[in-house]
N, C-alpha and C positions, 0 to 999 in steps of 0.2 A: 446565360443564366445556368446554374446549378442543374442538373434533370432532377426531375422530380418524380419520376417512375417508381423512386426508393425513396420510402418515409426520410423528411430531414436528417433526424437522430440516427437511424441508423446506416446515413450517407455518411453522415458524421462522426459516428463511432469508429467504420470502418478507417475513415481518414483518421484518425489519432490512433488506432492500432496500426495503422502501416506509418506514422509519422510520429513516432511518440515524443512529445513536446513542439511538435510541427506548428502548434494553433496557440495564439492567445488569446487572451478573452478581456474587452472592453464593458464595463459594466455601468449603468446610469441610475440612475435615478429608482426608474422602475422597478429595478431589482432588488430595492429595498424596502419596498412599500408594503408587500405583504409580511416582513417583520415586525409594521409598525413604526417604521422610521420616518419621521419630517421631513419633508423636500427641505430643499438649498430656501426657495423661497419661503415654505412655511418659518422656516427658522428666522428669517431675516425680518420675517411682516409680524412678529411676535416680538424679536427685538424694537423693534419701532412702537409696537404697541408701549413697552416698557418705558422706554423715552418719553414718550408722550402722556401716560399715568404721572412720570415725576415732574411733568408740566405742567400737568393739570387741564392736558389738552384733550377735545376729543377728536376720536378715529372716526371719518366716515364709513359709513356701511361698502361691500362690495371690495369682492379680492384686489383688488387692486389700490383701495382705500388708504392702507398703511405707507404704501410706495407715495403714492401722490400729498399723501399729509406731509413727510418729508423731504420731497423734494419744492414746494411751497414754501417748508419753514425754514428750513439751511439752504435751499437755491444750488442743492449739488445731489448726486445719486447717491443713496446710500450705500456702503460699503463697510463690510464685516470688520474690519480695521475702525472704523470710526465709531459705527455701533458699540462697540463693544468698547472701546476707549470714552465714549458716553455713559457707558452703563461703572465701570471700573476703572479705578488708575492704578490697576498693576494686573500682571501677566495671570495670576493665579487667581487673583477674582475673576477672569474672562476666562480661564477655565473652567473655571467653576461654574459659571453662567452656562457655559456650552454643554456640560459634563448634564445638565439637567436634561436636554436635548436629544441628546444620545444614548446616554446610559439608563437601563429600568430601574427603576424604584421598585420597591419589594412589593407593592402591588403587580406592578408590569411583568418583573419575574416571575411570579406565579402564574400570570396567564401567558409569559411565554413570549411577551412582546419587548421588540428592539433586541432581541438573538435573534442568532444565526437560522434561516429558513432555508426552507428544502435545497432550493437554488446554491444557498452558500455551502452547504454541506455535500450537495452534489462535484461541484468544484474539487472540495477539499478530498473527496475521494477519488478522484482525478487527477490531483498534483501527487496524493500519494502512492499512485500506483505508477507516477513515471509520466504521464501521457499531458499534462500542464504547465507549465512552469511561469510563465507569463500572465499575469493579470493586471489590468491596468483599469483601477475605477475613477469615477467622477464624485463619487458619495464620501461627506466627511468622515462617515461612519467605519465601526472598526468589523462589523459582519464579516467582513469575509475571514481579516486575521484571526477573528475568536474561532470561525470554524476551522480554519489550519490546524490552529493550537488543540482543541479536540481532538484532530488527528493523527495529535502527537508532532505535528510539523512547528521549525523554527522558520519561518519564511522571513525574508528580506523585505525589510521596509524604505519606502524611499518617499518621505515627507515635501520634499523640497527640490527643486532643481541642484542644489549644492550635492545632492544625497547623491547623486549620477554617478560623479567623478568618482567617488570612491568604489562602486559597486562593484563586482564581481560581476566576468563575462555571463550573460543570460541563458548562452547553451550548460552552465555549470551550475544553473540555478536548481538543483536537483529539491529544494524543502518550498519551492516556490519561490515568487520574486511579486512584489505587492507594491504597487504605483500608485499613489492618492495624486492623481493629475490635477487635479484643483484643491488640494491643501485636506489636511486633518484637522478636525477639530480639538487636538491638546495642543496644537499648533497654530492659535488664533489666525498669527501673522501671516499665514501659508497659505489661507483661504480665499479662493476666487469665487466671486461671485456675478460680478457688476459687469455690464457690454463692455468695458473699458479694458476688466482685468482680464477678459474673457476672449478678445479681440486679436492679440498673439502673444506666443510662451516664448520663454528663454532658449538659447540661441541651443543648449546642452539639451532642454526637452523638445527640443524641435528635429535634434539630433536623433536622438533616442527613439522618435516616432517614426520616422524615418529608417530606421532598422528594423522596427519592428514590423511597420504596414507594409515594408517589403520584403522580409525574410522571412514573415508568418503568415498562415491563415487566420483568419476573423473570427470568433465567435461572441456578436456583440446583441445585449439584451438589456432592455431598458430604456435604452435611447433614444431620444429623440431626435437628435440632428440639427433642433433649432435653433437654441439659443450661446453654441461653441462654435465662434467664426474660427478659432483657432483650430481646434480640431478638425473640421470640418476640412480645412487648408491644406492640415499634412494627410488625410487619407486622399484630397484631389492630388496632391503634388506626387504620390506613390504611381510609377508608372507599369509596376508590375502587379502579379497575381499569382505568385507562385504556389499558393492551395485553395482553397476555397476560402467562402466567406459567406456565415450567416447571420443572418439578423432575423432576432425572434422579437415580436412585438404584441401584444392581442389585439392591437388597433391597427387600423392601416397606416402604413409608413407616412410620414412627410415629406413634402416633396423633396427637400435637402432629401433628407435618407433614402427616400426611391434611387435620387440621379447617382449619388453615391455607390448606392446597393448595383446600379447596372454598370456602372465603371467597373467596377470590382466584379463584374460576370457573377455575382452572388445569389444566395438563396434567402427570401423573404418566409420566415417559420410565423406563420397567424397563432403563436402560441404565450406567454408569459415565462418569465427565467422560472419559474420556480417547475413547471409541465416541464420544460423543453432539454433543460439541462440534468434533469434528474432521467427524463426516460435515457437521453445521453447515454449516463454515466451508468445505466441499467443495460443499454445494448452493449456499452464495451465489457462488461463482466460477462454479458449471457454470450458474444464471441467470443472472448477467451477460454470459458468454457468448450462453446462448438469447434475452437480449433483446435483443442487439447482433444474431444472427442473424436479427430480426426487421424487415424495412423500413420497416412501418408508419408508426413513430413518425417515423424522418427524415422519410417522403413525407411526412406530414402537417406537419410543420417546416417543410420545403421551400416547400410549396404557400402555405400564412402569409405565408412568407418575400416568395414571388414578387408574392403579391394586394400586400403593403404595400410593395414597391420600386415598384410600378405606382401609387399613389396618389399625387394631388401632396401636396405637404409632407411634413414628418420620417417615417419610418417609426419610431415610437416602440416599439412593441413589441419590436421586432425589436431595434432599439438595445440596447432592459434586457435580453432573451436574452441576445445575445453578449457583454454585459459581466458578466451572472450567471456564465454557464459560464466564462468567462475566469477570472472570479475564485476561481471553484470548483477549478477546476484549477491553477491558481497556490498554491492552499493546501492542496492535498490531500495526504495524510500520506505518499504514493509521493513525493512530491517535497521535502517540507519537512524528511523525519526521516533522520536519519543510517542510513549502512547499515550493517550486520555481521551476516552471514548465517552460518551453517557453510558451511565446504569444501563437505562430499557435497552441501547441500543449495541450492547455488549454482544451477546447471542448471534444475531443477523452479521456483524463485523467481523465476530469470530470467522463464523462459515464464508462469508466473502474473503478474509485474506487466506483462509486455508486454500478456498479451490485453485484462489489467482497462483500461489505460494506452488499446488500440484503441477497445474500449465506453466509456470513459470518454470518450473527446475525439471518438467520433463525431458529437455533436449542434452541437460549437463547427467541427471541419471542415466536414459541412455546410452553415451556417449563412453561414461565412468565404465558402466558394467561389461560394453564390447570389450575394452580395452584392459578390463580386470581376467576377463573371461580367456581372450588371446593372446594377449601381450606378455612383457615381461619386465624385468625389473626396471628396465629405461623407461618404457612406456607406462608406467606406475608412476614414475614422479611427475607424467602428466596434470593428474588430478591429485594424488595422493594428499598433497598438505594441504587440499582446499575442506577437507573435512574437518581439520582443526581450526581454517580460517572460519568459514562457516558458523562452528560449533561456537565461536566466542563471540560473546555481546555482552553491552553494557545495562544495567536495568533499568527500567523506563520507570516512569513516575503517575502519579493519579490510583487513585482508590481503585479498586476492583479489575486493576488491568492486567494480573499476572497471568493470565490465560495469552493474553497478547504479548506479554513481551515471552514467553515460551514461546509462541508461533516463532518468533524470528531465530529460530532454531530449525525449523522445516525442510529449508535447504539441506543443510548438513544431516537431519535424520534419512530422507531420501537417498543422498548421496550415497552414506554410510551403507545403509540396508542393499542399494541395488548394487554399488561394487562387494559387498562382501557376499550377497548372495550369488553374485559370478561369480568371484574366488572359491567359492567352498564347491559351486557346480563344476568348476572346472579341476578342483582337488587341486587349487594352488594353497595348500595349508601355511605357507612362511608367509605369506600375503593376506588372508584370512587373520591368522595372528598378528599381523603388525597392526590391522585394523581395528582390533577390539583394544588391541593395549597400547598400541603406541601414541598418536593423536592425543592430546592433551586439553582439557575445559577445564575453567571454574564453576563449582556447585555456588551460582552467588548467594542461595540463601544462607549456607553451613560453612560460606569462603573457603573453602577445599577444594584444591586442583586432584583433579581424576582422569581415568584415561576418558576421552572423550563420548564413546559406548557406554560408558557409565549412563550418559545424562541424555540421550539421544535415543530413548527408547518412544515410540507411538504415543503410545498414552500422555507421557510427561512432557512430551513436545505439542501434539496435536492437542492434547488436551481432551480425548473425547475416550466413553467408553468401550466406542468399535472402531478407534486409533491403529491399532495393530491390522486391524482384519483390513481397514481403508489402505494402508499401507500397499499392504500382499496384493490389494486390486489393484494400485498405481502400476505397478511392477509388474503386473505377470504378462502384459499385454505388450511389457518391453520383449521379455524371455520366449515369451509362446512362439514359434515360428522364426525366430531369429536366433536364438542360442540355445535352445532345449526343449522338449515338447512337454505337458504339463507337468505330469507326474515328476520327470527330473526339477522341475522349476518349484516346485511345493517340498519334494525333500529339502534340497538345498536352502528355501525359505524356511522350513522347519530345524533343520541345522545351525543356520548361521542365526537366528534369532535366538535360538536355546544358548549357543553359546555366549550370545551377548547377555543373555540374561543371567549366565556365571559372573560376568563381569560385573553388572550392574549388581548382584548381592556382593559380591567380592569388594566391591565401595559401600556398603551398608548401606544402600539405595532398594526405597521399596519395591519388590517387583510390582509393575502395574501389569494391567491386564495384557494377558499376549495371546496371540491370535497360533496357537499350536495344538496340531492331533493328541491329543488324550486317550490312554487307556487303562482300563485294569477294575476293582469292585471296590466298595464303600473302605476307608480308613487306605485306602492305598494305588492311586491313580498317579501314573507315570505319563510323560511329553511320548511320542515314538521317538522323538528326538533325544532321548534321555536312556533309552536304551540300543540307541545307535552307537551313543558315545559310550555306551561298556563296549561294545565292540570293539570300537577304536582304541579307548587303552589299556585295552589287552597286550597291545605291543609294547604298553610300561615306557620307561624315560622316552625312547627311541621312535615315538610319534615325531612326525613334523609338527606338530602344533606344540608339545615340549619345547623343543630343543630350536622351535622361535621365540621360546621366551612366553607361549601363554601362560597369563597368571601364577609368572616366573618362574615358567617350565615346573613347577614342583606337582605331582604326582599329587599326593597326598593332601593341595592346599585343593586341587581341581575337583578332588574325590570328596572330598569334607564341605563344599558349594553345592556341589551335584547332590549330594543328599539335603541338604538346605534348602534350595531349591525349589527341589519334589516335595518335600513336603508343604510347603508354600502352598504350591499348586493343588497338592491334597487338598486342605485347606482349604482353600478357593471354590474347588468343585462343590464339596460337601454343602458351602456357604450358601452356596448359587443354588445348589438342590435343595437345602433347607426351606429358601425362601420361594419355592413353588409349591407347597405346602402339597406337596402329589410324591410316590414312590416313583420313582425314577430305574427304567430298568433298562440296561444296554447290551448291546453283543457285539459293538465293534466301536474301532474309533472314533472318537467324536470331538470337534470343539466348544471349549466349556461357552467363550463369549458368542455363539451362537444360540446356548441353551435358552428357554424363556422361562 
């Protein structure tokens, strides 16, 4: 058995962070019931009812009443095929029968019943972070697909055994893969019900079970065990256990599901899907979290990093890194899959994919800034064009989501921020400059292509008001101890931010809030970053940052920004001071988005 020293969930969690898509999940009956949804049987003993009104017959009392009245009157079991070809003679009227069944009526949608519940929504934030991909239910119901589609996921439907052959391999199921093992209900003729239908599956889903109860862990909630000989056949006939295997139930298992559960060395969770799968899908965020919390694993990146940039020839390791994580996050299902979240639950999803979005792209920041920091122009095309790949997405659909589809931008502002703020620490200014201008985005809402720094600013990416200032924290924990001690690590961020914010006015982009030292008295508050750069050109065309071409090398477009700007940020201050309705009096630098 499972130890059980560690709460289920978070045995469990830990196994889908260390296996991410390692686990499928088999789902029953149970798991729909706190939405409001009819058993296989309530459905069937309600059709019979209907049979039996057009008869003019009556039902005896007692669950089992409807079953027994019809197999008495037609002398055979009933069957959802025959039911329904009783009740209609054509395919659309027996959906439309079913469609009563499963779908709420605008009473039912008001109070919320036959949607997606905790359970299913737990799932669907699991398939979209990467760590799901496999679901296989018994329920005709479509719960789990409406919670995918919520979270912006296209998942793979497979109605039918015929639906096998065409499927796409299950390690590439990246939007999810959705198994109605006993038929959907738009799909009348698909539906098993009966000891007959139930007794064994087609020779393709027998196939399919068989990969899965042996190439995956279990996590199966709902079930009962007792009335799927078939099922029951291919988890005996699975001679291995290659990860765990839980089954959450609030009742005690059935003997089928006990012998089952010990064949399978598995863990029995005395819980319901809708507790078990949610605290789940609650410890895998609150560890990714705790492991991003963790330095470790950067400092050891890092230290890698440093020995193989110091070696002559290629640094080959280091290469396949940054283009693994590149590509990782180029295809991660925050980024790939459309959004449509609810209203209320907008806010809470934001902040869940921002943290995942931080832990996820901390190993490709770090990694970017060593190599911005010591390397050189070989080792720049390491990362280099992942900030334009990054940078470009398509827009997601559903009211009220533009906050999330910005998110899927986060990699690339990360990126951007922690190599350019190596470049400019290390006073590689031709590097520094190719970054703010070269990389290339579309602005989807004004369809204007810009350099990428244009639209990759905190604010407009993260979407929050202390975006910029969150930024500066992701990052300085990379710099601190490993490439610059603070104070160099805070100019540099003050530097290469200000200059990004030339660029972002220089596209006629609002500046949003930026997280930089401020100084000076009422009508006239300057960045220190803004009067670093009258320093710099001072040396006129003959800067490195000219004469790579920033904001095309011309003197005079850079100067004409740079007062634009600051007054901007004037602006801003006064705004911010206005609305404390208090005199405000300073004597030294200060950040304005810190002010209250």
């Amino acid at each position: 058995m499972v130890d059980q020293s560690t709460e289920p969930h978070v045995k469990l969690a830990l196994g889908l962070r260390a296996v991410p898509g390692g686990y499928a999940v088999l789902l029953g009956a149970g798991a729909s019931v706190s939405a409001g949804m009819p058993s296989a049987w309530d459905v069937q003993c309600d059709l019979i009812r209907q049979i039996a009104r057009a008869e003019g017959a009556e039902i005896p009392d007692g669950n089992d009443g409807p079953y027994d009245w019809y197999v008495e009157r037609f002398e055979r079991d009933p069957a959802y095929d025959t039911l329904l070809a009783g009740l209609s003679g054509t395919t659309s009227g027996r959906q439309a029968l079913l469609r009563s069944f499963f779908e709420p009526d605008e009473t039912e949608r008001e109070q919320g019943i036959k949607q997606p519940a905790d359970a299913h929504r737990a799932l669907a934030r699991l398939v979209a972070d990467g760590y799901i991909r496999v679901i296989i239910t018994l329920n005709f119901d479509h719960l789990i697909e409406d919670a995918l589609r919520e979270a912006g996921l296209r998942p793979t439907i497979i109605r039918r055994p015929s639906d096998l052959a065409g499927m796409i391999p299950l390690h590439a199921q990246r939007q999810g893969v959705v198994v109605h093992l006993h038929g959907d209900y738009l799909d009348p003729d698909s539906m098993r019900n009966t000891p007959e239908e139930l007794k064994e599956y087609e020779q393709e889903v027998d196939k399919f079970l068989n990969q899965v109860f042996d190439e995956y862990g279990l996590i199966i909630a709902g079930w009962s065990a007792k009335y799927d000989p078939a099922l029951v056949n291919a988890l005996k006939r699975c001679p291995t256990c290659r990860f765990d295997t839980y089954w959450a139930d609030p009742y005690p298992l059935s003997d089928a599901a006990t012998e089952l559960l010990e064949q399978r060395q598995g863990a029995y969770v005395p819980a319901d899907a809708d507790r078990f799968l949610t605290r789940t899908a609650d410890a895998v965020t609150a560890l990714a979290e705790r492991n991003r919390a963790n330095p470790q694993n950067i400092a050891t990146a890092i230290a890698t990093a440093k020995r193989e940039l110091s070696n002559d020839g290629p640094a080959i390791n280091l290469h396949d890194t940054l283009r693994r994580e590149a590509a990782r996050l180029a295809d991660h299902p925050l980024r790939t899959a459309t959004t449509n979240v609810p209203q209320p639950e907008l806010e809470a999803e934001h902040e869940r994919r921002l943290t995942e979005w931080e832990a996820e792209t901390e190993t490709l920041a770090a990694l970017a800034a060593v190599t911005a920091y010591w390397g050189n122009d070989t080792t720049d095309r390491y990362w280099f064009a992942d900030v334009e790949r990054l940078a470009t997405i398509t827009w997601g659909t559903g009211a009220g989501q533009r906050a999330l589809n910005d998110l899927r931008r986060a990699p690339a502002t990360l990126l951007l921020h922690s190599a350019g703020v190596a470049a400019v620490a290390a006073e590689r200014w031709p590097l520094a400059a190719r970054l703010l201008t070269g990389p290339r985005a579309e602005d989807i809402m004004r369809r204007a292509d810009m350099p990428a720094a244009a639209l990759l600013g905190p604010e407009t990416v993260l979407g929050l008001r202390t975006s910029a200032a969150r930024v500066h924290g992701c990052l300085k924990p990379i710099f601190t101890g490993h490439m610059a001690n603070e104070n160099a690590f805070t100019e540099a961020w003050e530097r290469f931010e200000y200059l990004r914010l030339l660029v972002q006015e220089d596209a006629e982009n609002y500046i949003s809030t930026p997280h930089l030292l401020v100084t000076g008295m009422r009508g006239d508050y300057r960045p220190l970053a803004s009067q670093w750069l009258d320093r710099e050109l001072a040396q006129g065309d003959q800067h490195e940052l000219l004469s790579a071409g920033f904001l095309g090398g011309d003197l005079e477009r850079i100067i004409a920004t740079q007062k634009t700007v600051d007054s901007h940020i004037t602006e801003w201050v006064e705004r911010n001071d206005a609305n404390t309705l208090r005199m405000i009096n300073r004597s030294a630098p200060f950040y304005p988005d810190e002010q209250s």
